[in-house]
C-alpha positions in Angstrom: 175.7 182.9 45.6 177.4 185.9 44.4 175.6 188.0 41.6 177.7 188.0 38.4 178.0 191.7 36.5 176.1 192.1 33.1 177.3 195.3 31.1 175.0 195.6 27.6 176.7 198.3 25.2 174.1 200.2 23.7 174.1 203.8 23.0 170.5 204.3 23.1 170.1 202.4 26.4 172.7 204.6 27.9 170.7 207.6 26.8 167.4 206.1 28.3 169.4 205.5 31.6 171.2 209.0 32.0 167.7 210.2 31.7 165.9 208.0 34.5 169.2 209.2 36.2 168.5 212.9 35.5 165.5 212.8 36.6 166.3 211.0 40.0 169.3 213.6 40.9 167.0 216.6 40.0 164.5 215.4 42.9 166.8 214.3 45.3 168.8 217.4 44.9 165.9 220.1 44.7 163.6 219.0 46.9 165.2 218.2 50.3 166.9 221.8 49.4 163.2 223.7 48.6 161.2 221.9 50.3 162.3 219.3 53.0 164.9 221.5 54.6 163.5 224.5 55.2 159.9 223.3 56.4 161.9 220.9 59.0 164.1 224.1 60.3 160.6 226.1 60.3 158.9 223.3 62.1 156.5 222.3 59.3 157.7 218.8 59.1 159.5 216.3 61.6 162.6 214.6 61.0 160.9 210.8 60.0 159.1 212.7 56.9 163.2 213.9 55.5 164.7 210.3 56.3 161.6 208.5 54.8 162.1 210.7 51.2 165.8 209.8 51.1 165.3 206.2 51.8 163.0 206.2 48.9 165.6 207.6 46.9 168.5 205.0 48.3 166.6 202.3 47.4 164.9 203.8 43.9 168.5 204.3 42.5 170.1 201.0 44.0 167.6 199.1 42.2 168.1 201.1 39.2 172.2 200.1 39.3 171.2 196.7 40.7 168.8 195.5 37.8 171.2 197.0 35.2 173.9 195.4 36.1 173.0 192.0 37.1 172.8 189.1 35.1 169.4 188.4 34.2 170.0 184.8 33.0 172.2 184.8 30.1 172.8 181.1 29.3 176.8 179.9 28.8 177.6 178.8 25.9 177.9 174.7 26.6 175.8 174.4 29.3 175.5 171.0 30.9 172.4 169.4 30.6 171.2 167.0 33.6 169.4 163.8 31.8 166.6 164.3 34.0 165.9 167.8 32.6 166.4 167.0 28.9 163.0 167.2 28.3 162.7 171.0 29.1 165.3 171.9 27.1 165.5 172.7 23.1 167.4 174.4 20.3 167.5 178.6 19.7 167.2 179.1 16.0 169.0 181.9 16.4 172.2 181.3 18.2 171.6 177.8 17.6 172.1 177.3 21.4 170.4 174.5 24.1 168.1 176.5 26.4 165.5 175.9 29.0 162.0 176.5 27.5 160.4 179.9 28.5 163.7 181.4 27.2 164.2 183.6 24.5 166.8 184.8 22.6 167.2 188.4 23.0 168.3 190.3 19.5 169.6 193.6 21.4 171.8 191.4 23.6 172.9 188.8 21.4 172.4 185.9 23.6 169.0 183.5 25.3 168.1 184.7 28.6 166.2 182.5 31.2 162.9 183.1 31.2 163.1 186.8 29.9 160.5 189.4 30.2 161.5 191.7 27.5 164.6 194.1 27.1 164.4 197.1 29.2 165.7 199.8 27.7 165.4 202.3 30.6 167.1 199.8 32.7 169.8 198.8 29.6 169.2 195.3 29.9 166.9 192.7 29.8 164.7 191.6 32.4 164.8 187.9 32.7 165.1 185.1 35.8 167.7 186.4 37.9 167.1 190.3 38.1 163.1 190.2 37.6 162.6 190.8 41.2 165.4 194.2 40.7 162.9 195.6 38.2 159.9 195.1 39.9 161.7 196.6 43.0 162.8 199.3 41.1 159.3 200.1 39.6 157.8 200.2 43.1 160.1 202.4 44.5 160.1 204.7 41.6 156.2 205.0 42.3 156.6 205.9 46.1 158.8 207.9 45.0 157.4 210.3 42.4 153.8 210.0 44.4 156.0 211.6 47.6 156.9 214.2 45.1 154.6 215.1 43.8 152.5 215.3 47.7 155.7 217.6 48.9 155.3 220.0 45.7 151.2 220.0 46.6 151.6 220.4 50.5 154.7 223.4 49.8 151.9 225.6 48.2 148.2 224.4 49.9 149.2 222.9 53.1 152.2 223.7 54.7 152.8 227.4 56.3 154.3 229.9 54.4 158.3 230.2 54.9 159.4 233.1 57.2 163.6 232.2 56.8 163.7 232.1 53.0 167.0 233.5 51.3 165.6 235.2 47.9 169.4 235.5 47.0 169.8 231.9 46.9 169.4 230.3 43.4 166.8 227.7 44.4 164.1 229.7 45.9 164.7 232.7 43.4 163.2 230.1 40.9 161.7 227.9 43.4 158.4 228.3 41.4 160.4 226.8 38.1 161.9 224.6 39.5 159.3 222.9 41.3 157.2 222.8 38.1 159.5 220.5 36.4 159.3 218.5 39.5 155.9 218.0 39.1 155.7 217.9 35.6 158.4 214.7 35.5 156.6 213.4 38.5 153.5 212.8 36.9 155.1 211.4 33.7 157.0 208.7 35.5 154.5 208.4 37.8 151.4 207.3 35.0 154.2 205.4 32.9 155.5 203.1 35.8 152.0 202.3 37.5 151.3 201.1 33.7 154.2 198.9 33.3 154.3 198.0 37.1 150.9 196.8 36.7 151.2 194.9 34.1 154.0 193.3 35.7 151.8 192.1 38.5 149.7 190.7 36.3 152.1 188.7 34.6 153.5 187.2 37.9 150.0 186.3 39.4 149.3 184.4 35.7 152.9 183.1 35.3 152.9 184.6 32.0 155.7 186.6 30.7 155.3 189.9 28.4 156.9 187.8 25.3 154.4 185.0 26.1 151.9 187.5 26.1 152.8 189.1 23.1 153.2 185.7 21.2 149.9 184.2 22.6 151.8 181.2 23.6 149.5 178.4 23.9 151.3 176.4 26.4 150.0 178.4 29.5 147.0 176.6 28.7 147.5 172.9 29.7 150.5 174.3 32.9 148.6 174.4 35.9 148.4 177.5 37.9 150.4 178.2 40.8 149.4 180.2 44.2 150.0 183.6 43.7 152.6 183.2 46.8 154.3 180.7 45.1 154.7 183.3 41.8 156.1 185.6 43.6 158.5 183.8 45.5 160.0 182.1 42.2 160.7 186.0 41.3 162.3 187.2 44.5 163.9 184.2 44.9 162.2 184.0 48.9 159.3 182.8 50.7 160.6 185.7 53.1 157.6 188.5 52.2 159.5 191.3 54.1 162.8 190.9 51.9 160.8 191.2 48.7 161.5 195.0 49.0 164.9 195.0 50.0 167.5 195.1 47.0 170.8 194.8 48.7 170.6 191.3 49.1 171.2 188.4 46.7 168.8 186.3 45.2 168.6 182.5 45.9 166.7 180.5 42.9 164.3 178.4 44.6 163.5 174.7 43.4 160.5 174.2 41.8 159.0 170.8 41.0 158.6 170.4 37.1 155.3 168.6 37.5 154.3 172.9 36.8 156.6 172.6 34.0 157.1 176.3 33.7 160.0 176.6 35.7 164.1 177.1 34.1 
């Protein structure tokens, strides 16, 4: 089932994006060229240690344009209702819309999103049923990321031997000390700001409870029985497949979920 495009106009989103942007083009650009390239041609490092750092970045910024982009539930406008589901279903007093329950009308977007999360504005876009697994994808990656960042900038100045083939007249290692600062300095920031937020994203998967839920102290998670932590996850990633829970260039297949649990859209 193909993945339908989601484009959320929103200045301020843009802004937060072009910085997560920024920030990954600055590393991917500087530190293969400081670091990675010249320890490899030196014999400081082997071959796997470049690929491994760029395949972190491929996949970092492909879930970054993935969850951005994707639909993350918005409901049509008359959706059809199967009599068997009726139940499940009731009225925004917003749009004045039928939706599932565990939806929410999002006022950034203009529209009731499946199950949603919350609105992402680093992402520009919410985070509801269909691009969940995106975000959490992209907050992992993000981690390995900035954590192998922030190790390269540590192992350029305490571990690794010092460079003998280093071109002062070349911009980058004229102000390799600058430049490598920043790196560090927007390592860390990411780095303590998505282990927060991925965290709490975990948590919320493993109770079955999302961040509005939380934030509302719904009541209902109370009397819905809890589900296997397995089964969680692979209502998210839309897979019972562990491996391709960290791959995003696929597409995600909703999985059926009996509605004895009564939680699921």
């Amino acid at each position: 089932m193909g993945q339908r495009i989601h484009f959320v106009v929103d200045p301020q989103g843009w802004c937060c994006m072009g910085l997560i942007i920024f920030i990954w083009l600055y590393n991917t650009i500087f530190i293969p060229k400081v670091i990675l390239f010249p320890h490899y041609e030196e014999g400081n490092i082997s071959v796997v240690a470049v690929l491994c750092y760029y395949f972190c970045s491929l996949f970092c910024i492909a879930s970054l344009f993935r969850a951005s982009v994707a639909d993350p539930g918005k409901l049509p406008e008359n959706p059809k209702i199967p009599i068997t589901e009726r139940e499940h279903w009731e009225l925004c007093n917003k749009c004045n819309m039928m939706r599932p329950k565990r939806s929410h009308h999002c006022s950034r977007c203009g529209h009731c999103v499946r199950r949603m999360d919350h609105h992402c504005p680093w992402i520009n876009n919410c985070v509801g049923e269909d691009n969940h697994w995106l975000f959490l994808q992209l907050c992992f990656y993000t981690q390995i990321l900035s954590s192998y960042t922030l190790i390269l900038d540590f192992c350029h100045y305490y571990y690794f031997l010092p460079l003998k083939k280093e071109n002062w007249d070349v911009f980058v290692f004229r102000h390799e000390l600058a430049l490598l600062r920043i790196s560090a300095f927007m390592g860390l920031i990411i780095l303590g700001g998505i282990s927060r937020l991925f965290y709490t994203q975990l948590m919320g998967i493993f109770t079955d409870t999302t961040s509005i839920e939380k934030m509302s102290n719904c009541c209902e998670d109370i009397s819905r029985p809890r589900k296997p932590w397995q089964q969680t996850f692979s209502e998210v990633f839309g897979t019972h497949w562990k491996i391709l829970w960290f791959i995003p260039f696929r597409q995600r297949q909703p999985l059926r979920v009996p509605y004895h649990f009564a939680n699921h859209v």
